[in-house]
C-alpha positions in Angstrom: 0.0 0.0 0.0 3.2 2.4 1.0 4.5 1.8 -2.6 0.7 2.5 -4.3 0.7 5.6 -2.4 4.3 6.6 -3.3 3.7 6.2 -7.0 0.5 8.3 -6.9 -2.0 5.4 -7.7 -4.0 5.7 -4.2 -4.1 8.9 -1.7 -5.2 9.0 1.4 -7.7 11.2 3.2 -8.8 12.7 6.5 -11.3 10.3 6.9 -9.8 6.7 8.3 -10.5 3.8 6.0 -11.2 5.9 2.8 -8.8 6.1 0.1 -8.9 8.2 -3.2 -7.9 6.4 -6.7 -5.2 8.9 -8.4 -5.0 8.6 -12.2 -2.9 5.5 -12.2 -4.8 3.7 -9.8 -7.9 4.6 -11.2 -6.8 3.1 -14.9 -6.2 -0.1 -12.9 -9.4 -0.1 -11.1 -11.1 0.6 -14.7 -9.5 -2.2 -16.3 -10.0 -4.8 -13.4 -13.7 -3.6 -13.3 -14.1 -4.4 -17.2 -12.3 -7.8 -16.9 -14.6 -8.8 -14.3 -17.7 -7.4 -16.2 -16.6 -9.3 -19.1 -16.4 -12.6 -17.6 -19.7 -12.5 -16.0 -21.5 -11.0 -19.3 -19.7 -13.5 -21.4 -21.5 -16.1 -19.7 -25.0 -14.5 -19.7 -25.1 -11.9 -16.6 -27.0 -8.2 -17.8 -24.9 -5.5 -15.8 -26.8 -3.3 -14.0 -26.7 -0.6 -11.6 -27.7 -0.3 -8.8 -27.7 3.8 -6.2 -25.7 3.0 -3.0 -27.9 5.2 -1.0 -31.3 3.3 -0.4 -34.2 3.8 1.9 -34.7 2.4 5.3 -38.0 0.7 4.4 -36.2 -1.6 2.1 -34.3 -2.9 4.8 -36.6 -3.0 7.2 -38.8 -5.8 4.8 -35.7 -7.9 5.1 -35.1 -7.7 8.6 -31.9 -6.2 8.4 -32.1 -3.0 9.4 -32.0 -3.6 13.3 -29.2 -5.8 12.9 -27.3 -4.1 11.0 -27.9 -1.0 12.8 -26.9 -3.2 16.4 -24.0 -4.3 14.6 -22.2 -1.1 14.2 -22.3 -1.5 10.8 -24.4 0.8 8.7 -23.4 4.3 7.7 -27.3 6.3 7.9 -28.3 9.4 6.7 -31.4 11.4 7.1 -32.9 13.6 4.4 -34.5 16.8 4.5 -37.8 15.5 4.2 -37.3 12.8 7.5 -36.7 9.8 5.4 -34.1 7.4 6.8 -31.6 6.0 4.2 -28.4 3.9 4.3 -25.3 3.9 2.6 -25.8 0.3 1.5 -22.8 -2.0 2.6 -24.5 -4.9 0.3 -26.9 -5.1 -2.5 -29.4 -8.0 -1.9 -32.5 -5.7 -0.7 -32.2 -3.1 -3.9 -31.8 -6.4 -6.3 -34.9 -8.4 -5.0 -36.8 -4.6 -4.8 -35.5 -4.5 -8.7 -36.1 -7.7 -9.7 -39.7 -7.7 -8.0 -40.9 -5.1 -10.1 -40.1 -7.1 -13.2 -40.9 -10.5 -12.5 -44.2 -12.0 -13.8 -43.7 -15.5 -14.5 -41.5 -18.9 -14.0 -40.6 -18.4 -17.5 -38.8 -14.8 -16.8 -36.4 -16.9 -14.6 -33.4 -17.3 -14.3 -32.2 -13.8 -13.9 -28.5 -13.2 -13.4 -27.4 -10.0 -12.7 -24.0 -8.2 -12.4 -23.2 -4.4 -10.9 -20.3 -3.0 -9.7 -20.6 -0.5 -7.2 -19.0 1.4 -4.3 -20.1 -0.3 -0.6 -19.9 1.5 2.6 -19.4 -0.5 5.8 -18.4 1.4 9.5 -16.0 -1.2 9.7 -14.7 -1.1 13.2 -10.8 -0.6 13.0 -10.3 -0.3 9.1 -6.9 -1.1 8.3 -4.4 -2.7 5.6 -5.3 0.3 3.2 -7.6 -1.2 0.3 -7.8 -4.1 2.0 -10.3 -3.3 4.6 -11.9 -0.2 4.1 -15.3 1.7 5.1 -15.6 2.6 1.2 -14.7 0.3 -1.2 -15.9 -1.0 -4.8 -17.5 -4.6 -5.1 -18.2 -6.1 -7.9 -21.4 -7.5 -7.3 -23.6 -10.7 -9.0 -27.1 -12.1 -8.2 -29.3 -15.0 -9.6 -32.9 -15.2 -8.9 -34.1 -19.1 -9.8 -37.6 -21.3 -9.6 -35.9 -23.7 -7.4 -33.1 -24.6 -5.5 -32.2 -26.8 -7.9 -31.6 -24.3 -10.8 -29.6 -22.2 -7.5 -27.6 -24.3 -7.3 -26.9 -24.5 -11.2 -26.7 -20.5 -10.8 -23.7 -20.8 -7.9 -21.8 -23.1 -10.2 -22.0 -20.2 -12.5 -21.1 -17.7 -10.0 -18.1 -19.4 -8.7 -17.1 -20.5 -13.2 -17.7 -16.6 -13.1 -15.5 -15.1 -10.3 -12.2 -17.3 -11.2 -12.1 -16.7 -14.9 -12.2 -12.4 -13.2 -9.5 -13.1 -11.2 -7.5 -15.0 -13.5 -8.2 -12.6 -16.2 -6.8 -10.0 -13.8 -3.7 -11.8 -13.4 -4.1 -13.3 -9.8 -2.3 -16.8 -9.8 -2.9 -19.3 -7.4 -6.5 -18.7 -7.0 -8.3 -21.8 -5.1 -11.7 -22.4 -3.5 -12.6 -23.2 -0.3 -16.0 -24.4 1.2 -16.9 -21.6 4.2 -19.9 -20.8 6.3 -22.1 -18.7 4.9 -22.3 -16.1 7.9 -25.6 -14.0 8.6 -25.5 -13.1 4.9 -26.5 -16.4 3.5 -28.5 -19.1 4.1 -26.2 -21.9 3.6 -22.8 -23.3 3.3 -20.7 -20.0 0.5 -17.6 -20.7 -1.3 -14.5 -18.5 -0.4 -11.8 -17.9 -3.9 -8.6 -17.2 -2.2 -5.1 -16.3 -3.0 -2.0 -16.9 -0.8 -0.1 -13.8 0.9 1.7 -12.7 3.5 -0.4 -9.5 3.6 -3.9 -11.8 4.1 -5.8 -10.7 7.2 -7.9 -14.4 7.1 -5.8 -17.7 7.1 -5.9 -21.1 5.7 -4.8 -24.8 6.5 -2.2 -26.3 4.0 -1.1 -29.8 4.6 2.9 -29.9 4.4 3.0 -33.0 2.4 0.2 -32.8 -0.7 -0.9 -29.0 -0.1 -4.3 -29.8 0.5 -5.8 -26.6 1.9 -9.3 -25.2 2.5 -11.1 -23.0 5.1 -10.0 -24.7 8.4 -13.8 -24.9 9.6 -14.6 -27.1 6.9 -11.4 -29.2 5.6 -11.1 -32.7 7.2 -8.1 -33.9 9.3 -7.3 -36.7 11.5 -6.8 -36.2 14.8 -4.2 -37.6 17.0 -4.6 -40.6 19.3 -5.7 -39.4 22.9 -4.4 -41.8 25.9 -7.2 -40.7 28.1 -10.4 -39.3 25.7 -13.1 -37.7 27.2 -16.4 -37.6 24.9 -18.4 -34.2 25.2 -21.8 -33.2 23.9 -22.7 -29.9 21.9 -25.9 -28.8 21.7 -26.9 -26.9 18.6 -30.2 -25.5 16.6 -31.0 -26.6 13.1 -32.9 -24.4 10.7 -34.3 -26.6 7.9 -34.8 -24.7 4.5 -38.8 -24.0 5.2 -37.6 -22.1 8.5 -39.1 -24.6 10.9 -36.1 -25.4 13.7 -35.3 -28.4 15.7 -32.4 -29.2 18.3 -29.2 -31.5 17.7 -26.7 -32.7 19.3 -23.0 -33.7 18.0 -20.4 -36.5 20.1 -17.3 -35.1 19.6 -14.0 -35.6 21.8 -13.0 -33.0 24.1 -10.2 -31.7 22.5 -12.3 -31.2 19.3 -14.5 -28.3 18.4 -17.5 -29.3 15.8 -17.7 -27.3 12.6 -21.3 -25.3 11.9 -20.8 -26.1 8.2 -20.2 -29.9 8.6 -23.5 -30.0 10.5 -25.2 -28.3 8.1 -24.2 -30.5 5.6 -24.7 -33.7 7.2 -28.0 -32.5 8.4 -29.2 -30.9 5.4 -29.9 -27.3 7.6 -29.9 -23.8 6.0 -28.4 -22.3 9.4 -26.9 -24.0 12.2 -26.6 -22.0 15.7 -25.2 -23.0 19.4 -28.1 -23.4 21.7 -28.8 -21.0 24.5 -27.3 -22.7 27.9 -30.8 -21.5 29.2 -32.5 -24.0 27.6 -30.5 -27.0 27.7 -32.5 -27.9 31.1 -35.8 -27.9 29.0 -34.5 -29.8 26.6 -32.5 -32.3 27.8 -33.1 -32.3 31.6 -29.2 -31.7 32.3 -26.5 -28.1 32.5 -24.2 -27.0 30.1 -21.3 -29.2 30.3 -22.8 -31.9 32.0 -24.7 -33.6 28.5 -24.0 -37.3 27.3 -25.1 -39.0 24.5 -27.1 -40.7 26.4 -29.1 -38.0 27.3 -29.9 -36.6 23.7 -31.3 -40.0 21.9 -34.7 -38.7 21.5 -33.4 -35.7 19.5 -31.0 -35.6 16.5 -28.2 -37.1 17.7 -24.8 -37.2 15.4 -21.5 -39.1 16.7 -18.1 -37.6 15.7 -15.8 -39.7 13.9 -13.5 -39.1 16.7 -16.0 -40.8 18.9 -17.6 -43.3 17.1 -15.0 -46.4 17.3 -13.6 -45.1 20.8 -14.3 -48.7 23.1 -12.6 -47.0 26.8 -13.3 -43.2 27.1 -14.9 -40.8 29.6 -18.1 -38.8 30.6 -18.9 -35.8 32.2 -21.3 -37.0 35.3 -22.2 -33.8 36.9 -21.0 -32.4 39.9 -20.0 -36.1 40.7 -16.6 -35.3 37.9 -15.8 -38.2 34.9 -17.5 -41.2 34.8 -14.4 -43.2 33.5 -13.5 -46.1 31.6 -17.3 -46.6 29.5 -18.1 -47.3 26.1 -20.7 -47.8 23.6 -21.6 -51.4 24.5 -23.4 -49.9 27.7 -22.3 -49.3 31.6 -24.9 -49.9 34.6 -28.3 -47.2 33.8 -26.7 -46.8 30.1 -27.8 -48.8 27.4 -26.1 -49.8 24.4 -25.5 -47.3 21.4 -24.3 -47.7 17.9 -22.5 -44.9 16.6 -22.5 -44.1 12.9 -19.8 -41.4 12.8 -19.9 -38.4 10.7 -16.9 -36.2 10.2 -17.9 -32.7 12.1 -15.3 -31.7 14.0 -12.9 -28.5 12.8 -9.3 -29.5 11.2 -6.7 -27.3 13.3 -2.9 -26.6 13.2 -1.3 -30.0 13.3 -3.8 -32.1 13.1 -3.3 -35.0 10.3 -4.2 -34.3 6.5 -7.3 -35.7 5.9 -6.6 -36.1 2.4 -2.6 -37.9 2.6 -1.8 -40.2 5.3 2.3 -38.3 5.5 1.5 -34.8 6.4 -0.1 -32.5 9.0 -2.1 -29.2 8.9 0.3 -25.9 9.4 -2.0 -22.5 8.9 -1.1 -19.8 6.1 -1.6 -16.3 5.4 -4.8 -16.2 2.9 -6.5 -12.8 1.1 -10.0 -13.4 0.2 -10.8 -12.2 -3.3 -14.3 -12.9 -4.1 -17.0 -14.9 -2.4 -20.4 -17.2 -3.6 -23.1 -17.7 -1.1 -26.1 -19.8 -1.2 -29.1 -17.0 -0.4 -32.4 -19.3 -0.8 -35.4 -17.5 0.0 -33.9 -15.7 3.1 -34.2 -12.3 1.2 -37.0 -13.5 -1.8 -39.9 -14.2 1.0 -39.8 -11.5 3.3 -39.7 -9.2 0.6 -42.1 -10.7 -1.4 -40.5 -11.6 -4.3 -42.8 -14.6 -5.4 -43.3 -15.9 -9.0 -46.2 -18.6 -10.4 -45.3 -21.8 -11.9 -46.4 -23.6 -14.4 -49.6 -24.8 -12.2 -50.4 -21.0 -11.0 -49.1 -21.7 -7.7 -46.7 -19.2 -6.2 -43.6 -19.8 -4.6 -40.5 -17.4 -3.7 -37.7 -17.5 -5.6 -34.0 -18.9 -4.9 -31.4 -16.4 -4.7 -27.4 -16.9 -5.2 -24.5 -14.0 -5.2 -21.2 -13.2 -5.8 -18.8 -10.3 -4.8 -15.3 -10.0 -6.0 -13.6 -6.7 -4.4 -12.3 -5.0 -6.7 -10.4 -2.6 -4.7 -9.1 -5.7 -2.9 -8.0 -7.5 -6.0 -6.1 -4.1 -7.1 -3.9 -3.8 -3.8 -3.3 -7.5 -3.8 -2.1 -7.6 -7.3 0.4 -5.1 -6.1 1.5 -6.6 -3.3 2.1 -10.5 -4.7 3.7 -9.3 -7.8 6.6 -6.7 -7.1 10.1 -7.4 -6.9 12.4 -5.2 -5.5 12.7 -2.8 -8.4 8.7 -1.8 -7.6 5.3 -3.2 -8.8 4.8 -6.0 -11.8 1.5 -5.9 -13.6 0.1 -8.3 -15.6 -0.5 -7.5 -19.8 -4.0 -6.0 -20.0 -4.2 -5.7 -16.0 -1.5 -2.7 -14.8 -2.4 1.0 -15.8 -1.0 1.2 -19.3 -0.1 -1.6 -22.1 3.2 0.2 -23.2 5.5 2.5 -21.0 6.8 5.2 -23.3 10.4 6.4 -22.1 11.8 9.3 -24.4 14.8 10.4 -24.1 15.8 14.2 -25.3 12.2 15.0 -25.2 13.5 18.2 -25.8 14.8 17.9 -29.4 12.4 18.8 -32.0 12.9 15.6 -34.0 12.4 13.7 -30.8 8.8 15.1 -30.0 7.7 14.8 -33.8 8.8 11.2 -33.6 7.0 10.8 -30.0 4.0 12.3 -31.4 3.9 10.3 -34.8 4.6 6.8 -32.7 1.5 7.6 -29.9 -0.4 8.0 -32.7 0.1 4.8 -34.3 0.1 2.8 -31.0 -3.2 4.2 -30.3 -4.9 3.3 -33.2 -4.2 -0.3 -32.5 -6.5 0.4 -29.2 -2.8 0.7 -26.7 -2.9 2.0 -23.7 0.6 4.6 -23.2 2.1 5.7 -20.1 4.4 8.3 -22.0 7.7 9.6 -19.2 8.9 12.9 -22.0 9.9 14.6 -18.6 13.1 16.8 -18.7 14.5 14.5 -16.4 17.8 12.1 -16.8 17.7 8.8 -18.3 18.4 7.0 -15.2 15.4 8.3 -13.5 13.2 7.3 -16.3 14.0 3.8 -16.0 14.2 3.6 -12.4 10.3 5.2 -12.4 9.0 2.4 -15.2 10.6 -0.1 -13.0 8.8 1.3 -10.1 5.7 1.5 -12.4 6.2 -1.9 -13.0 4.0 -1.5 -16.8 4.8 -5.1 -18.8 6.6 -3.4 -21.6 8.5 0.0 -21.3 9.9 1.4 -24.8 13.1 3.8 -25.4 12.8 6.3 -28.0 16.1 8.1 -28.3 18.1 10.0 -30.7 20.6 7.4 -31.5 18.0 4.9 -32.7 16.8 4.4 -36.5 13.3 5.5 -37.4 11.5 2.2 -37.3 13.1 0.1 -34.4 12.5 1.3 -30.7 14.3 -0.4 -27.6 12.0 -2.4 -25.6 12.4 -3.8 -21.9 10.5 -6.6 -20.5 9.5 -5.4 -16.8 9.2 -9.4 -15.8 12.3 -10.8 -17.2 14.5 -7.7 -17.4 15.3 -8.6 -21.6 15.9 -5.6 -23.4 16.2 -6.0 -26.8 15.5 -3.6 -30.0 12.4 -3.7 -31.6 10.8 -2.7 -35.1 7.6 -0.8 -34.3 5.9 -3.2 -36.4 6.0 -5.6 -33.9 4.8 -3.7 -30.7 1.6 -4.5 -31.0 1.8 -7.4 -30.8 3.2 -7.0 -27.0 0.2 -5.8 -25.6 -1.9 -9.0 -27.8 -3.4 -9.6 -23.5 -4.7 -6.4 -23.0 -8.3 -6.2 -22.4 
């Protein structure tokens, strides 16, 4: 971020966590904004556009206003005539508004959407420059579908979508992993990240086959436990028609259970802890007293941690660890027959569940984009309802995407500089060709300059063109800095039709014949 600001591409401002795009960085931000535009209209999204400023009554039909607004999160605003507003830090209430007004059968669907817009979040200690920000530009996707079937077709597409963007942008190393969906969604979202030291989320990595994934979801085996004790977590399921029911998951003491696992094992939309309060109600017993043996008459799910253990431990109440049971049945316990299921978290040294010769060790990740699984968590509160082919109405499934572009621009900085300065990808950085003249102020030298732009421009080149009266050291050391994927060096020395070009990832320099530069910036978008 030091070296973005240096160079002029961001500026900072008096207000924390809000950055202004300079010339060069607004040319990247542009041409990252197209390339993800591109990908998702390529493959059937509509771009749209959507005002950042919205009215409170939208938000209060989802149900999101009082959260948000207890959160800390939204930035409000009053207007003259007393109508509260927000400066939206997402976009599902305006889409389903704006897609509601459209809709009129099951054969208008699906609907996928793109926008790409600036979001406003009172983040709560902003930091890392465009990395975490309380303004910052998202580009945005939504699908609206009959069923959750075609959803799920529609998230496939969303996640196809984000990782030809950020590949087309020049991030390498993108990789998915499963995550939960947070308050946002309404089941299990897919994380696209990239590894960096400059990531303000991690990852597990095994050390042997580099298997890696959000460590809430990945699988790993845990090590063997001379004295296991088996503990019970109570939690609340919320099915997909919004009716709940309580479960309970076996797991070893050491272990914590993963929320997404659950949800996937027990086909929930949401999975929540459940209150201490009413584990009495429930199951007759305290919080951190539960056994298995308590919870048969509810949903009951073994651990695969637990589920071949034949000498563990309880917790029996005041009375301590009720030692040395297991599943065949002890004096007032009957048998059980565990089936186990893996739930529990993987976790920093913990076996790869994938190879049986490495272990877990956590890494620095930056999330790029993100694809969550909406449902009808947004489409039936607001009323966003279509008739199928029968006349019957039903709400619609929703999906989304956000890639942040901001995000992607600073991270592109960061992973690909060298110690000369920054390294932009063909078609990605703020120009195509970095134009270094020498003797700018020689007659013959401008006429040349001038007749060269001319010709690079009508092959659709972007120029970054240095004719300051400055020496030629500085020039180079700036397009270094710049870090543009081709400079060329006009001088006076040089023959009218050859140019001296300098490859900013391999450091070649070679001369050129101007017939051929075009041909250098062949990846520009």
């Amino acid at each position: 971020m030091n070296l973005l600001e240096s160079l002029g591409f961001v500026g900072r401002t008096a207000a924390t966590g809000v950055h202004a795009l300079l010339p060069l960085g607004l040319r990247v931000h542009d041409r990252l904004s197209r390339i993800a535009r591109d990908a998702f209209e390529d493959r059937g999204a509509n771009t749209v556009a959507f005002p950042t400023l919205q009215s409170r009554t939208l938000w209060e039909e989802s149900g999101r206003w009082d959260v948000y607004q207890a959160e800390g999160a939204l930035l409000t605003t009053r207007s003259r005539s007393g109508e509260d507003m927000c400066l939206a830090p997402t976009s599902e209430e305006i889409a389903v508004a704006t897609v509601r007004e459209h809709l009129r059968s099951h054969r208008d669907l699906p609907v996928r959407l793109y926008l790409s817009t600036a979001k406003f979040r009172d983040e709560l200690s902003p930091r890392g420059g465009l990395m975490r920000g309380r303004e910052f530009v998202m580009g945005d996707a939504y699908t609206f579908d009959t069923s959750a079937e075609g959803m799920r077709t529609s998230i496939d597409f969303l996640n196809a979508a984000c990782r030809a963007a950020l590949l087309g942008m020049g991030l390498t190393g993108v990789f998915q992993a499963t995550a939960d969906g947070g308050s946002i969604a309404a089941g299990p979202s897919t994380e696209h990240l990239v590894l960096g030291d400059i990531g303000q989320s991690s990852t597990l990595a095994c050390d042997h086959c580099g298997h890696r994934g959000d460590g809430a979801v990945i699988s790993g085996r845990p090590t063997a436990c001379d004295d296991p004790v088996v503990n019970v977590i109570a939690f609340v399921l919320t099915r997909p028609d919004g009716s709940t029911a309580p479960a309970a998951v076996a797991i070893r003491s050491d272990l914590n259970v993963s929320p997404r696992k659950l949800a996937a094992a027990s086909c929930a939309a949401r999975v929540d802890l459940l209150d201490a309060d009413a584990l009495p109600g429930l199951f007759g017993k305290q919080a951190g007293t539960l056994t298995p043996w308590d919870c048969t008459h509810a949903e009951l799910y073994f651990d695969t941690s637990v589920a071949q253990l034949d000498d563990f431990s309880i917790s029996d109440g005041a009375d301590g660890l009720r030692r040395h049971l297991s599943w065949a049945g002890a004096p007032g316990l009957p048998p059980l027959t565990p089936d186990g299921t893996p739930l529990h978290r993987a976790a920093e040294g913990m076996g790869c569940g994938r190879c049986d010769d490495g272990s877990y060790h956590t890494i620095r990740t930056i999330e790029v984009a993100h694809v969550f699984e909406l449902g009808t968590q947004y489409s039936a509160p607001m009323g966003l309802t279509v008739p199928d082919a029968q006349g019957s109405r039903g709400p619609v499934h929703m999906a989304c995407s956000g890639i942040g572009i901001t995000r992607c621009l600073q991270t592109l900085a960061d992973l690909h500089r060298d110690h000369h300065g920054l390294r932009w990808k063909p078609g990605c950085g703020p120009a195509d060709l970095h134009l270094i003249v020498l003797r700018a102020d020689l007659p013959e030298m401008r006429q040349r300059t001038d007749q060269i732009v001319g010709q690079l421009q009508q092959h659709g080149i972007r120029l970054l063109v240095d004719d300051r009266p400055e020496a030629a050291g500085e020039k180079f050391a700036y397009a270094r800095l710049v870090g543009v994927p081709h400079a060329l060096v006009l001088s006076p020395q040089q023959t009218d039709g050859t140019v001296e070009c300098i490859d900013r990832w391999t450091g070649r320099q070679e001369p050129m014949p101007l017939s051929q530069i075009p041909s250098l910036s062949s990846g520009a978008h």
